[in-house]
LODOKE-775030 format. One record per residue (C-alpha): residue in three letters; x negated, y negated, z. Coordinates in steps of 0.5 Angstrom, whole numbers, padded with zeros to 4 digits, always signed. Layout:
REM residues N
AlaXYZ
...
//
This chain:
REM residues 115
Unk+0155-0091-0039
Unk+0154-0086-0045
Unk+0158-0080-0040
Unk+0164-0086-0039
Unk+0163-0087-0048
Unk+0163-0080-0050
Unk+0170-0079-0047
Unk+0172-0086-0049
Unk+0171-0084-0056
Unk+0176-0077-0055
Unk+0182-0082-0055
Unk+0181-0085-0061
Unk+0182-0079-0066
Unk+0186-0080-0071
Unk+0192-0075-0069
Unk+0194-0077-0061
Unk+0197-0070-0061
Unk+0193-0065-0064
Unk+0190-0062-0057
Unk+0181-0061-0058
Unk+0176-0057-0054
Unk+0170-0062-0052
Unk+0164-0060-0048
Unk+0157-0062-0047
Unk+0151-0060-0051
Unk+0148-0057-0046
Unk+0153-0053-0043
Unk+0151-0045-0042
Unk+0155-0040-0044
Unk+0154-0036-0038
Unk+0161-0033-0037
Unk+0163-0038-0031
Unk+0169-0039-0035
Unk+0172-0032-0037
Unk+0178-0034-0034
Unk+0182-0038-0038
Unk+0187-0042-0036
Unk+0192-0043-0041
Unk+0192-0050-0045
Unk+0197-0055-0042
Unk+0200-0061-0044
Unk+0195-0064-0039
Unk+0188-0067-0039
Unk+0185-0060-0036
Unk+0178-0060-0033
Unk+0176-0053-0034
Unk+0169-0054-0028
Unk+0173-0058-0023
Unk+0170-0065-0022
Unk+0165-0064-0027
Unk+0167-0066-0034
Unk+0162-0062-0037
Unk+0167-0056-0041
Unk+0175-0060-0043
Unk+0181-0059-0047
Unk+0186-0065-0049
Unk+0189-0070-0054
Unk+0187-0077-0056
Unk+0193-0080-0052
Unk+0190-0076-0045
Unk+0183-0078-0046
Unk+0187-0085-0046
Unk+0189-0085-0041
Unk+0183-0082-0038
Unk+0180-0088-0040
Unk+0186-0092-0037
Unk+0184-0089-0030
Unk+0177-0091-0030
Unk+0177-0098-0029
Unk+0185-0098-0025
Unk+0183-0091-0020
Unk+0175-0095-0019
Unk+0178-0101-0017
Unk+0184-0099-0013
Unk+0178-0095-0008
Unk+0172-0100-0010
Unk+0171-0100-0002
Unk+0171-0093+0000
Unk+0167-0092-0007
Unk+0161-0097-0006
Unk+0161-0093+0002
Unk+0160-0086-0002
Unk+0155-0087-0007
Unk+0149-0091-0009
Unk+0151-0090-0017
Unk+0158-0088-0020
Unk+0158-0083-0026
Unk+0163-0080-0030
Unk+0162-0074-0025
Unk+0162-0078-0018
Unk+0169-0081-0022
Unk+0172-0074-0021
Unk+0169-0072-0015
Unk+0171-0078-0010
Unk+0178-0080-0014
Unk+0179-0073-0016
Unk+0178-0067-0010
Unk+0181-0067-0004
Unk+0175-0066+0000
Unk+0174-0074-0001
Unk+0180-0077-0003
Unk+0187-0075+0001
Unk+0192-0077-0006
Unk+0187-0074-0010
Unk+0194-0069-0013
Unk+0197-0075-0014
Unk+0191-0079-0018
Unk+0192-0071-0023
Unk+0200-0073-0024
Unk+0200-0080-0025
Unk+0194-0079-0030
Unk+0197-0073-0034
Unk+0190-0068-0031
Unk+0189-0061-0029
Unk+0183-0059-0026
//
């Protein structure tokens, strides 16, 4: 529940279109991330399904928090197949990448993400 909080609580920043840098408290610096992807004006998850280094503004972490409960309950048969527990994690990888969901890309256009 606090991984889907912690996002939640980036939407509600006083400036919706400033763009912000968030990550882990526990993420190591361990140059995985030297190639940069130029920030965009998308919601842009820099270690693919893991939601553990990002860049976006309030409104993108919005409609973030949209897709959790709409992209959940639109696969909810297929999920509950996959996993036995469902975190913020399992939200991106099962909805997310293609290896386990065919319309992954246009989950990323319809929600404004980039991986």
């Amino acid at each position: 529940m606090s991984c889907f909080v912690r996002l939640l609580s980036y939407s509600i920043f006083e400036n919706k279109e400033e763009r912000f840098f968030v990550s882990d408290y526990d993420v190591i610096n361990s140059g995985k991330w030297k190639t940069w992807h130029p920030i965009t004006n998308k919601l842009h998850f820099y270690d693919a399904d893991c939601p553990c280094l990002a860049s976006g503004n309030a409104q993108e972490f919005g409609q973030l928090c949209d897709a959790f409960f709409d992209v959940t309950m639109n696969r909810l048969t297929a999920l509950q197949a996959k996993a036995n527990h469902y975190h913020d994690q399992e939200f991106f990888m099962y909805n997310f990448m293609h290896k386990d969901n065919a319309d992954a890309e246009k989950l990323w256009i319809k929600y404004n993400m980039f991986f």
